[in-house]
Biopython code that builds the backbone (N, CA, C, O; Angstrom):
import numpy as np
from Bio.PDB.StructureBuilder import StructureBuilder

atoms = [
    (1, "UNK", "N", (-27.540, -0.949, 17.294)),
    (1, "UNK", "CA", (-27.899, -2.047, 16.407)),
    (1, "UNK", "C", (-27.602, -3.397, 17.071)),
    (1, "UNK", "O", (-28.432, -4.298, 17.186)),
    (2, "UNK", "N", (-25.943, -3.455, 17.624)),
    (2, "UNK", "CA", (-25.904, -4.474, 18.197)),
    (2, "UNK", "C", (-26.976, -4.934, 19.334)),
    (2, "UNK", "O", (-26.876, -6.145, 19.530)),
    (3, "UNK", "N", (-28.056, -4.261, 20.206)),
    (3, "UNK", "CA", (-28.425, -4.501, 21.587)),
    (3, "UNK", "C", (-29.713, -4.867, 20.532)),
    (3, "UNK", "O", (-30.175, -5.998, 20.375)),
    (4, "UNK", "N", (-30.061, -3.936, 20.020)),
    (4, "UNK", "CA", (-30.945, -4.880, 19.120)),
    (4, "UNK", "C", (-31.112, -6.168, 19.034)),
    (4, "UNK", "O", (-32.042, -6.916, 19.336)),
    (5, "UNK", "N", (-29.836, -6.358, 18.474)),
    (5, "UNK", "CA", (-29.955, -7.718, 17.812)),
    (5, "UNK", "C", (-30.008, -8.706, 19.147)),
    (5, "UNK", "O", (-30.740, -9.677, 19.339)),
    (6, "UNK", "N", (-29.243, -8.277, 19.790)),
    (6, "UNK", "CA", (-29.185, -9.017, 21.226)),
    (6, "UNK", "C", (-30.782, -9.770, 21.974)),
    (6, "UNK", "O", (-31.282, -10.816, 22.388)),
    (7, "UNK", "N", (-31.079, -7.991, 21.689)),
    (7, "UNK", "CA", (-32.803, -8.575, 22.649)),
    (7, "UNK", "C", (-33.361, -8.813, 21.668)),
    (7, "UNK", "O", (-34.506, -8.763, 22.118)),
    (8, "UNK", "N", (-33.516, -9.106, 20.358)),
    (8, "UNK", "CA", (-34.466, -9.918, 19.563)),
    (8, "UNK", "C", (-33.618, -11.404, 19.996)),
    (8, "UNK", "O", (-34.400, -12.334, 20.197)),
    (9, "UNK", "N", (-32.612, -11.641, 20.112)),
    (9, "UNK", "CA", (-32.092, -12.974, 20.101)),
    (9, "UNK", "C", (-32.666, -13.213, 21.980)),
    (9, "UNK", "O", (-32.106, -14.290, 22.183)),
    (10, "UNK", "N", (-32.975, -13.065, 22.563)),
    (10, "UNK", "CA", (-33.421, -13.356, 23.583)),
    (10, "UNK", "C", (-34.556, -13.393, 23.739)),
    (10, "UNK", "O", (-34.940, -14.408, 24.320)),
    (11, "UNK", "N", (-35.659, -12.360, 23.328)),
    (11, "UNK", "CA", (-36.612, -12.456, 22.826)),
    (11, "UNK", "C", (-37.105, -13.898, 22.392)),
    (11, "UNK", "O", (-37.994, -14.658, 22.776)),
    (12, "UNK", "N", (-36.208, -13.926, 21.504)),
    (12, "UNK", "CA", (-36.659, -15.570, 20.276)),
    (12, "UNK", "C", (-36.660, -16.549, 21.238)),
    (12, "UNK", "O", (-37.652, -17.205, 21.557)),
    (13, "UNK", "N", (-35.233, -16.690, 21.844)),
    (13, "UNK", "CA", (-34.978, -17.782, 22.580)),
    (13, "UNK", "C", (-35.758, -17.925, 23.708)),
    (13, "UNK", "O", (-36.052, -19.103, 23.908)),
    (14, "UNK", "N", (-36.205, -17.135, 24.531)),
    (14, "UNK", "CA", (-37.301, -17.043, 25.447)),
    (14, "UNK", "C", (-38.852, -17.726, 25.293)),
    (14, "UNK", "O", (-39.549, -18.399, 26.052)),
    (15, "UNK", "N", (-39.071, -17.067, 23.561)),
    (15, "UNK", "CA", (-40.545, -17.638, 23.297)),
    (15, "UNK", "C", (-40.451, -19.002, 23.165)),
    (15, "UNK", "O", (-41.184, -19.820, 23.721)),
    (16, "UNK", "N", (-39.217, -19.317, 22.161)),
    (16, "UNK", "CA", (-39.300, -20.777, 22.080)),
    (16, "UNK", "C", (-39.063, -21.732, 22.802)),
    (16, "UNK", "O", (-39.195, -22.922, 22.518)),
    (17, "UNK", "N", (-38.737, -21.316, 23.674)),
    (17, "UNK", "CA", (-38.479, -22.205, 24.871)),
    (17, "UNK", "C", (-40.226, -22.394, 25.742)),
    (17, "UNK", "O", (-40.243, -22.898, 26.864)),
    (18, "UNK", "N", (-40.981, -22.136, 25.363)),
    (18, "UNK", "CA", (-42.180, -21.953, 25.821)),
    (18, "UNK", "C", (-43.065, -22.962, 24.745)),
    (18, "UNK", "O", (-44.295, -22.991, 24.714)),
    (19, "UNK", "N", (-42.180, -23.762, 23.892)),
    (19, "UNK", "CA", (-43.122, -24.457, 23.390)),
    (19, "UNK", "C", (-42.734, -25.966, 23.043)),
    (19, "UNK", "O", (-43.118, -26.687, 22.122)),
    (20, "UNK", "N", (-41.614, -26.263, 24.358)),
    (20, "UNK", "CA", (-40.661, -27.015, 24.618)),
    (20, "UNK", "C", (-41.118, -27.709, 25.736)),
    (20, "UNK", "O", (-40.633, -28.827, 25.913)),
    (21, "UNK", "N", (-41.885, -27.325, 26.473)),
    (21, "UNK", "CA", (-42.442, -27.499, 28.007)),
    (21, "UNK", "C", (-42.003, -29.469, 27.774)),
    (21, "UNK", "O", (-41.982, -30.148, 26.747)),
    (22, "UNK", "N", (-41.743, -29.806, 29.093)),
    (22, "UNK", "CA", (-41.898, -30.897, 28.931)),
    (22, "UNK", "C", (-43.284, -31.686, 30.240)),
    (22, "UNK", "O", (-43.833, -31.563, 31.335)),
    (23, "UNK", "N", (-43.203, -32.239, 29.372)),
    (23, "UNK", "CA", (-45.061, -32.328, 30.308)),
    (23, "UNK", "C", (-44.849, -34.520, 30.100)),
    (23, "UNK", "O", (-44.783, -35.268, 29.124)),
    (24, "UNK", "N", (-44.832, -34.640, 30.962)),
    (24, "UNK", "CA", (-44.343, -35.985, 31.208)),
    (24, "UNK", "C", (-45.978, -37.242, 30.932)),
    (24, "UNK", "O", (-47.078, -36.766, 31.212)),
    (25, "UNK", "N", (-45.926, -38.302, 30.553)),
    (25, "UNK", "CA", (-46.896, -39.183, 30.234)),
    (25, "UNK", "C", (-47.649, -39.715, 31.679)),
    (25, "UNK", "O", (-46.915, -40.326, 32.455)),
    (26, "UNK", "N", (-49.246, -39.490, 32.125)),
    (26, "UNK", "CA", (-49.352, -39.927, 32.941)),
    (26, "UNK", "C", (-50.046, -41.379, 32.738)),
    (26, "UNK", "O", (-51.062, -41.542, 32.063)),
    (27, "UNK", "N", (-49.597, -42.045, 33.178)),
    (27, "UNK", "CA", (-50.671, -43.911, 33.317)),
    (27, "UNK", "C", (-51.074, -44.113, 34.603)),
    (27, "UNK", "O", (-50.475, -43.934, 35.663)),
    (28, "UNK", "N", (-52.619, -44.670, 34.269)),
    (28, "UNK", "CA", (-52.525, -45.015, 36.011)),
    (28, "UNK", "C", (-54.191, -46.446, 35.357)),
    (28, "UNK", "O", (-55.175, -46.393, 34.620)),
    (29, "UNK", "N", (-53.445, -47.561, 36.337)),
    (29, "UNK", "CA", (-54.320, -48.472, 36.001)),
    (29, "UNK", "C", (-53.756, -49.898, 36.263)),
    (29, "UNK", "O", (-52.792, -50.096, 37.002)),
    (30, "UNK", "N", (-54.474, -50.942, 35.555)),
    (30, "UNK", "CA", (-53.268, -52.203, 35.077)),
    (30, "UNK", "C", (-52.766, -52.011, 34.084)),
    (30, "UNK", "O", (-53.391, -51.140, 33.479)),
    (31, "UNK", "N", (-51.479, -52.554, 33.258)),
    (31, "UNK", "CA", (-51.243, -52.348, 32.017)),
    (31, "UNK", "C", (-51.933, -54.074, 31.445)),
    (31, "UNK", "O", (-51.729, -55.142, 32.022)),
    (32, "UNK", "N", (-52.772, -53.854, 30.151)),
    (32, "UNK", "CA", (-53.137, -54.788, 29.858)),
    (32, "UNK", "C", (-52.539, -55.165, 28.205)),
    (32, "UNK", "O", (-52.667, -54.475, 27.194)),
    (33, "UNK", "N", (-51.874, -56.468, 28.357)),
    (33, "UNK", "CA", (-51.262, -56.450, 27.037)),
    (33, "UNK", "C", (-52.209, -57.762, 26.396)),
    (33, "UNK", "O", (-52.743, -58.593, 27.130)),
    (34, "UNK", "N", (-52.324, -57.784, 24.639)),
    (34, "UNK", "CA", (-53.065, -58.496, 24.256)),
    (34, "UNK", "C", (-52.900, -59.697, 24.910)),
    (34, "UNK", "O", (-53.853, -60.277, 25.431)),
    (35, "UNK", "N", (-51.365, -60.274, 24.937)),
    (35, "UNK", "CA", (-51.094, -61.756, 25.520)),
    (35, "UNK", "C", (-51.370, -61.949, 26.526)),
    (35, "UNK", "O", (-51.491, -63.154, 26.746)),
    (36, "UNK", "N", (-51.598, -61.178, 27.540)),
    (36, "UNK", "CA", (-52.205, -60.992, 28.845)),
    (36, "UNK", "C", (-53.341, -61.396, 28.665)),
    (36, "UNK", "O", (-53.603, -62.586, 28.836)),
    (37, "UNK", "N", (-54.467, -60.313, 28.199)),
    (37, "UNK", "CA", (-55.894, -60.886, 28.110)),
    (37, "UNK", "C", (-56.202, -61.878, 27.272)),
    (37, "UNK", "O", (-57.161, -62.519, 27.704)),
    (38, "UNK", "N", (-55.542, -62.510, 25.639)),
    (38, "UNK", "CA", (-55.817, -63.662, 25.153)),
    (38, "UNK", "C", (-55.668, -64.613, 26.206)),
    (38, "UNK", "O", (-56.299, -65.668, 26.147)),
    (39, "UNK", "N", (-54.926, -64.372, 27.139)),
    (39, "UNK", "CA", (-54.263, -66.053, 28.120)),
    (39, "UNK", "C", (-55.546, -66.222, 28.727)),
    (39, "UNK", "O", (-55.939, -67.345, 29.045)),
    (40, "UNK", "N", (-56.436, -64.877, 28.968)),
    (40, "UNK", "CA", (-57.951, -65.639, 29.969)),
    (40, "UNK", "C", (-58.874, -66.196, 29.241)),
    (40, "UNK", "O", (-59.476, -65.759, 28.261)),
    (41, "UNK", "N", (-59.014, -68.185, 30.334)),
    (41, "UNK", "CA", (-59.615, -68.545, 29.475)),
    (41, "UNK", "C", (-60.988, -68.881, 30.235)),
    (41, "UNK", "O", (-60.879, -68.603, 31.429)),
    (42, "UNK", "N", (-62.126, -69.347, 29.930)),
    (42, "UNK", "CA", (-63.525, -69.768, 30.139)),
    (42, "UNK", "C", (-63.004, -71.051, 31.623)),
    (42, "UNK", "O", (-62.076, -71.850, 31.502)),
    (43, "UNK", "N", (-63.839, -70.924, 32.833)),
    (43, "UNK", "CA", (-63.203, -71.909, 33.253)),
    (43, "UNK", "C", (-62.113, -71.696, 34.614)),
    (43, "UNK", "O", (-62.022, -72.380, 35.634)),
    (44, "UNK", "N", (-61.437, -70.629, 34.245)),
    (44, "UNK", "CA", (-60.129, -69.972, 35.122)),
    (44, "UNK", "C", (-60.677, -69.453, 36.527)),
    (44, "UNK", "O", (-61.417, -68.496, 36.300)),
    (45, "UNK", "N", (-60.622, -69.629, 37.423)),
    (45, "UNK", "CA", (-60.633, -69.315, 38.794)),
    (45, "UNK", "C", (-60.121, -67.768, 38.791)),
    (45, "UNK", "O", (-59.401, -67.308, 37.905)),
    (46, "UNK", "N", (-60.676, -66.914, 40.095)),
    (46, "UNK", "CA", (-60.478, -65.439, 39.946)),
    (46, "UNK", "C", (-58.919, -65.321, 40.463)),
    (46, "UNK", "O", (-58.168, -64.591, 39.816)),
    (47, "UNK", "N", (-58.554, -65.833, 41.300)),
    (47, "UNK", "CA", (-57.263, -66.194, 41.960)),
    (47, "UNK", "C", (-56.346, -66.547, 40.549)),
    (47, "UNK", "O", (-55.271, -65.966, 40.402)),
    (48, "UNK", "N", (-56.636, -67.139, 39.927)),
    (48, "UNK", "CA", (-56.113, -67.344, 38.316)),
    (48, "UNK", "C", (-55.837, -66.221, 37.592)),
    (48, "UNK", "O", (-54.664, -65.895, 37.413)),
    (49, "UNK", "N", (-56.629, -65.657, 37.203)),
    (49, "UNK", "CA", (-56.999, -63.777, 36.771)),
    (49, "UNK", "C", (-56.498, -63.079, 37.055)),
    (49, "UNK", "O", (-55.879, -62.218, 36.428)),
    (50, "UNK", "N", (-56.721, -63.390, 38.831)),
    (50, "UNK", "CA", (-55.768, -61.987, 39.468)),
    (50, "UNK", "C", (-53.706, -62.158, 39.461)),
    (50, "UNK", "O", (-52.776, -61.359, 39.564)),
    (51, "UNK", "N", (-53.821, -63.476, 39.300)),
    (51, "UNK", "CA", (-52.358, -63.819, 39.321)),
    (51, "UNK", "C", (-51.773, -63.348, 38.210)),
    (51, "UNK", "O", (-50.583, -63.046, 38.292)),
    (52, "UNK", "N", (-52.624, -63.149, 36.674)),
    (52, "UNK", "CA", (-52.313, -63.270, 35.449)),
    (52, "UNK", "C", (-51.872, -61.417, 35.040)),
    (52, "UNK", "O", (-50.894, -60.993, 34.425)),
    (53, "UNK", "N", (-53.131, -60.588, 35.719)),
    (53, "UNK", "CA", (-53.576, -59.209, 34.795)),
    (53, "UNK", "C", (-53.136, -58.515, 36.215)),
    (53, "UNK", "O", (-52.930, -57.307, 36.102)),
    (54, "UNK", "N", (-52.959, -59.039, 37.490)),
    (54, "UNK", "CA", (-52.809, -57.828, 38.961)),
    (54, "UNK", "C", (-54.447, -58.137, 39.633)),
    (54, "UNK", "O", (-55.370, -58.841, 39.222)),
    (55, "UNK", "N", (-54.315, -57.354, 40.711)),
    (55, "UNK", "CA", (-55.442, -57.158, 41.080)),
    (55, "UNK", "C", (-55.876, -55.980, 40.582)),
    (55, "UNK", "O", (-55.040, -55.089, 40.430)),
    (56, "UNK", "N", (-57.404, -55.716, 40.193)),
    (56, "UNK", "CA", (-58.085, -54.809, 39.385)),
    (56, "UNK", "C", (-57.897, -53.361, 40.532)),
    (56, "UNK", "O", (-57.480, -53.386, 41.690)),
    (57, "UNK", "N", (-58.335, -52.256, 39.776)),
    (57, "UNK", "CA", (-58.164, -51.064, 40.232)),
    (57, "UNK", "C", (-59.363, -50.552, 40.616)),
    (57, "UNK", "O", (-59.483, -49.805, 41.586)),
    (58, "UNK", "N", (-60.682, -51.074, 39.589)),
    (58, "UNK", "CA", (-61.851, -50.520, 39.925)),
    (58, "UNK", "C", (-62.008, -51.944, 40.694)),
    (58, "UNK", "O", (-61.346, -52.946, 40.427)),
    (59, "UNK", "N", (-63.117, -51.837, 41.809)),
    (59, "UNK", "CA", (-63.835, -52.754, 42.247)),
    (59, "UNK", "C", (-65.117, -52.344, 42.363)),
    (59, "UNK", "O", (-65.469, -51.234, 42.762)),
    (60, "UNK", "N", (-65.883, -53.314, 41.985)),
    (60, "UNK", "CA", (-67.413, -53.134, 41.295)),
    (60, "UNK", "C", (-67.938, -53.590, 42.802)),
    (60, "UNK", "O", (-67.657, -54.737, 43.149)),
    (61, "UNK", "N", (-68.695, -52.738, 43.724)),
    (61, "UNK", "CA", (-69.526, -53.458, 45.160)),
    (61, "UNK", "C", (-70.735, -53.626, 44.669)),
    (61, "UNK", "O", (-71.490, -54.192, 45.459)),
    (62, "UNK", "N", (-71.094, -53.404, 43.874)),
    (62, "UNK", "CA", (-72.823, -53.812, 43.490)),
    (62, "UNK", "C", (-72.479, -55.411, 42.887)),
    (62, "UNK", "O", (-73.462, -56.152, 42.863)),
    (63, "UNK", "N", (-71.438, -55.878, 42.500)),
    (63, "UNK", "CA", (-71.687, -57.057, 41.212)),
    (63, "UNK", "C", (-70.344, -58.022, 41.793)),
    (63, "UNK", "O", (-69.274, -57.585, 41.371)),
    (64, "UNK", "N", (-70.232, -59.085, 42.564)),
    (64, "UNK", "CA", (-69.094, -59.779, 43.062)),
    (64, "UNK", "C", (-68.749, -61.229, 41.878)),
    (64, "UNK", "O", (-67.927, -62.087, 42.199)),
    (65, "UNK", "N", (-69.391, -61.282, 40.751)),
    (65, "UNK", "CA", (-69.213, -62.229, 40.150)),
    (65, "UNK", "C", (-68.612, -60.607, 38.531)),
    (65, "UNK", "O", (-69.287, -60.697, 37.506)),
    (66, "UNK", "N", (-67.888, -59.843, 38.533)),
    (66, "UNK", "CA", (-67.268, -59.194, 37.612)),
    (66, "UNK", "C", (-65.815, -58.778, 38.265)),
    (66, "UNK", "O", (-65.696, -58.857, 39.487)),
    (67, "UNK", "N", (-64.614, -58.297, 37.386)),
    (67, "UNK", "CA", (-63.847, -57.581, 37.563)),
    (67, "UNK", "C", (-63.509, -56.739, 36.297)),
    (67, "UNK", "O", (-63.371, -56.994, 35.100)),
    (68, "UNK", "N", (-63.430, -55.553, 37.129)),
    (68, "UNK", "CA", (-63.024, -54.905, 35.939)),
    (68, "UNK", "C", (-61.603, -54.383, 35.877)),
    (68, "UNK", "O", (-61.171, -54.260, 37.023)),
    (69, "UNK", "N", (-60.618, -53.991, 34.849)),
    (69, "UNK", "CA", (-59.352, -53.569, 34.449)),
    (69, "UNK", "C", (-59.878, -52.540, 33.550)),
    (69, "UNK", "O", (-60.803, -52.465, 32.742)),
    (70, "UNK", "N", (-58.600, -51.487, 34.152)),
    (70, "UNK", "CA", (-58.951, -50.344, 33.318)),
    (70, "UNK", "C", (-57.546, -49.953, 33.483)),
    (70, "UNK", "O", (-56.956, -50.025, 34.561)),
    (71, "UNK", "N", (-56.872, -49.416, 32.064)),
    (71, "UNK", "CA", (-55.841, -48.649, 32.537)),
    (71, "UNK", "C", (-55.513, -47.153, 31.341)),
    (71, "UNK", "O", (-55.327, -47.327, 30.136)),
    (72, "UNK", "N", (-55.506, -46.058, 31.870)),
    (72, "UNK", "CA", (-55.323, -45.310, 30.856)),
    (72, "UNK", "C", (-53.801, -44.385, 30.685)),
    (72, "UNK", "O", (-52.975, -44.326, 31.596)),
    (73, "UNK", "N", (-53.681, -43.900, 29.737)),
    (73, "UNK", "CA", (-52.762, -43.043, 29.296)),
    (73, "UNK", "C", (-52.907, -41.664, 28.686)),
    (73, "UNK", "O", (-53.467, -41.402, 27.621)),
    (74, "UNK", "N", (-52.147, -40.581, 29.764)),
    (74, "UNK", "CA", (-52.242, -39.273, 28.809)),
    (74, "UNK", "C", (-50.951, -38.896, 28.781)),
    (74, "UNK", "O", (-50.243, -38.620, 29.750)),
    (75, "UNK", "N", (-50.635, -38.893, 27.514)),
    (75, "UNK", "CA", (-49.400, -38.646, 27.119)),
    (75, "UNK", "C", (-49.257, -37.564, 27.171)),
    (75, "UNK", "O", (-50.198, -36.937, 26.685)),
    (76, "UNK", "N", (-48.030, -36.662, 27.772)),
    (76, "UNK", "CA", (-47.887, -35.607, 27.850)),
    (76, "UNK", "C", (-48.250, -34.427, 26.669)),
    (76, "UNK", "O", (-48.845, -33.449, 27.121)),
    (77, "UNK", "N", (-47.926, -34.410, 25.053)),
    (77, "UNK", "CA", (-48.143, -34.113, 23.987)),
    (77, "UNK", "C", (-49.023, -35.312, 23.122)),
    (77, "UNK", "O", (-48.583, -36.047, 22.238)),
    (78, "UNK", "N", (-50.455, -35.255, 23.697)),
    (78, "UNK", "CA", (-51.053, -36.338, 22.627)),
    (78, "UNK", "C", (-52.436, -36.423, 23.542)),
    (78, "UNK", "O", (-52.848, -35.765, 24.497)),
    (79, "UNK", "N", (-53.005, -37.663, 22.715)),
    (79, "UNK", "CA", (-54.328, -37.254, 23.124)),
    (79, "UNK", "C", (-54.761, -38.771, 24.211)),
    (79, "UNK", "O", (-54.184, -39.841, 24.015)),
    (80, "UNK", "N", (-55.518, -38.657, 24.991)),
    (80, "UNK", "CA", (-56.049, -39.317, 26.013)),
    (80, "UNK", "C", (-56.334, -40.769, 25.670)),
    (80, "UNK", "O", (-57.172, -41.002, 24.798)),
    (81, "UNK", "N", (-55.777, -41.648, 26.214)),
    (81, "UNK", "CA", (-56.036, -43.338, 25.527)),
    (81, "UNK", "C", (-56.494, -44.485, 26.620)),
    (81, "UNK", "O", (-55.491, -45.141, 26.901)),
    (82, "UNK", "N", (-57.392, -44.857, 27.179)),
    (82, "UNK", "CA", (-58.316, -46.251, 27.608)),
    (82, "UNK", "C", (-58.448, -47.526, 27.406)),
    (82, "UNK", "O", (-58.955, -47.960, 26.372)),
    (83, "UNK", "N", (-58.102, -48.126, 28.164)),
    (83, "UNK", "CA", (-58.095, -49.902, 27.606)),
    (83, "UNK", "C", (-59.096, -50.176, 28.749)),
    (83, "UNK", "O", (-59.153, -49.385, 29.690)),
    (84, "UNK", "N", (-60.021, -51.456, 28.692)),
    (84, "UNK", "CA", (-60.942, -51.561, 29.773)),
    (84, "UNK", "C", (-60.603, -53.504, 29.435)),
    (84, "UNK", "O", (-60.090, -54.082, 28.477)),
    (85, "UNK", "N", (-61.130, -53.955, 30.624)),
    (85, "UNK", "CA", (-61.231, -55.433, 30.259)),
    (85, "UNK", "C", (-62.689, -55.640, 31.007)),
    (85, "UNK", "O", (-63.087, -54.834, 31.847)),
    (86, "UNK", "N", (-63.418, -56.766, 30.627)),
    (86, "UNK", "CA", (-64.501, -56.740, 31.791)),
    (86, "UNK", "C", (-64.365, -58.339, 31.965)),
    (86, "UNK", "O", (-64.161, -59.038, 30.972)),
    (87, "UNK", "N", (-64.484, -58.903, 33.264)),
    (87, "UNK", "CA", (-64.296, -60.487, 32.868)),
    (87, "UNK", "C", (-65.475, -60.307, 33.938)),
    (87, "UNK", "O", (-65.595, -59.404, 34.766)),
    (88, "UNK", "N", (-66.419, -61.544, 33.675)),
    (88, "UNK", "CA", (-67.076, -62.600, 34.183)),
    (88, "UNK", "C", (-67.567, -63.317, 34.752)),
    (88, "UNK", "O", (-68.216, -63.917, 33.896)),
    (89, "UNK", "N", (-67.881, -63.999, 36.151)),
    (89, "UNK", "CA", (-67.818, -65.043, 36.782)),
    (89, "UNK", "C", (-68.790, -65.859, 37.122)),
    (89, "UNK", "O", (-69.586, -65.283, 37.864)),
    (90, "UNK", "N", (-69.074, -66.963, 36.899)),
    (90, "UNK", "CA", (-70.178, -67.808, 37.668)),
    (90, "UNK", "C", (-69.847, -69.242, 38.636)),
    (90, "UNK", "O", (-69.209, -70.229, 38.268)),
    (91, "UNK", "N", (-70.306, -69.078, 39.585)),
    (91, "UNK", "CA", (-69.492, -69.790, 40.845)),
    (91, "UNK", "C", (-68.339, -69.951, 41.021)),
    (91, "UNK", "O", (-67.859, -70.980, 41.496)),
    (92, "UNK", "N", (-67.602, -68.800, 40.608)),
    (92, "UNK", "CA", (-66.291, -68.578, 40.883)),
    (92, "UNK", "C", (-65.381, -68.716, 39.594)),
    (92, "UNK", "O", (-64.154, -68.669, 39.674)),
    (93, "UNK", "N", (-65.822, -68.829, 38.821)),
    (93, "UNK", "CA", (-65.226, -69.250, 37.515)),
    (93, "UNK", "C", (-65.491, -68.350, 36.447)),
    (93, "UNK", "O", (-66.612, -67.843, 36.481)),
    (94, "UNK", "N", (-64.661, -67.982, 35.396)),
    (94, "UNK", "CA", (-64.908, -67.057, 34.323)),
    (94, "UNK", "C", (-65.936, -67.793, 33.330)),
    (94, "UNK", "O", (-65.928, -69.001, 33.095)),
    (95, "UNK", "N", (-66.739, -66.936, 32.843)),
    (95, "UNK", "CA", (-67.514, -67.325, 31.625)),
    (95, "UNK", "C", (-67.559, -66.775, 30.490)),
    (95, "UNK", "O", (-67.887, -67.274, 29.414)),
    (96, "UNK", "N", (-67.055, -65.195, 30.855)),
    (96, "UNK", "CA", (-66.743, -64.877, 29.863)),
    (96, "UNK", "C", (-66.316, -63.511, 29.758)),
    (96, "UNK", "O", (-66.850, -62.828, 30.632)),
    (97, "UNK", "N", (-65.609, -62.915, 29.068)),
    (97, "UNK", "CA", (-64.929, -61.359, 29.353)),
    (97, "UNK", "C", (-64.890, -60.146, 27.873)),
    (97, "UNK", "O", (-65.005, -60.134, 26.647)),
    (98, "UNK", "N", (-64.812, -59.858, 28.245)),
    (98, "UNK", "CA", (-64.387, -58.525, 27.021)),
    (98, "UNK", "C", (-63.745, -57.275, 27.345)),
    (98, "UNK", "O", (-63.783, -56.429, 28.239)),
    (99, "UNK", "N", (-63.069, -57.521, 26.139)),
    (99, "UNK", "CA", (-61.882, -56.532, 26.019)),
    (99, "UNK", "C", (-62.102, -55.364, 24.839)),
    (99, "UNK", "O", (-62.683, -55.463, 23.758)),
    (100, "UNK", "N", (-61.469, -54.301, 25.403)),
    (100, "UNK", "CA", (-61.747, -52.941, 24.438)),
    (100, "UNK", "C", (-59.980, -51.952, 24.710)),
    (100, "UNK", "O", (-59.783, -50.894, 25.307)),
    (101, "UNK", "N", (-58.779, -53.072, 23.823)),
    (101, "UNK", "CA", (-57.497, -52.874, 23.934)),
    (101, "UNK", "C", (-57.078, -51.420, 22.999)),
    (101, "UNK", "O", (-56.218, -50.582, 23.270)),
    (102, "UNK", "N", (-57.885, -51.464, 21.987)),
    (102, "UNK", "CA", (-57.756, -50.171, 20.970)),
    (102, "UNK", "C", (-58.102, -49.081, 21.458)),
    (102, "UNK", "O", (-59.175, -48.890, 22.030)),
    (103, "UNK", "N", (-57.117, -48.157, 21.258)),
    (103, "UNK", "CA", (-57.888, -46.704, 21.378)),
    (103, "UNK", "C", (-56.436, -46.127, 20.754)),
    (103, "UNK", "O", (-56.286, -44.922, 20.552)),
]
sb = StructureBuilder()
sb.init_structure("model")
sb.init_model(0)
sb.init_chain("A")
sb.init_seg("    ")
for serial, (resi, resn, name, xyz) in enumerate(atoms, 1):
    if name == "N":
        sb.init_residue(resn, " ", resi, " ")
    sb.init_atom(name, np.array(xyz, "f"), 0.0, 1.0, " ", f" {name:<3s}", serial, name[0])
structure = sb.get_structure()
């Protein structure tokens, strides 16, 4: 009876430990915070931009008047999350950008 009880108690402790995993958060990107992207304004030089948000991760070779920011998160237990920024440029200057911070 006692060994019983033994290997059900190992048993248990074995399975549940299998649903414990620890599975760590991966990010990979810029981190973009609202106050970050509210600060870009119409006007701002890219050297401005890049000082403000990093230098971008994607680089666009078809389009030298855009940058893009992207940074995502998969949380180890949870579901997959995307922030993108897109800014702008005309003769070197922002005109205008958009942001997609929610997910």
């Amino acid at each position: 009876m006692l060994r019983r009880l033994l290997f059900l108690f190992l048993l248990a402790s074995l399975l549940t430990g299998c649903w414990f995993i620890y599975k760590p958060d991966i990010k990979q990107g810029n981190i973009l915070t609202p106050q970050k992207v509210n600060a870009i304004r119409p006007g701002m030089t890219r050297e401005e931009v890049t000082s403000l948000l990093g230098t971008p991760v994607l680089v666009n070779a078809f389009n030298d008047n855009q940058l893009i920011y992207v940074y995502t998160i998969q949380p180890g237990h949870g579901n997959f999350k995307a922030q993108q920024v897109y800014i702008y440029f005309e003769n070197g200057h922002v005109t205008k950008y958009t942001a997609n911070l929610h997910s």
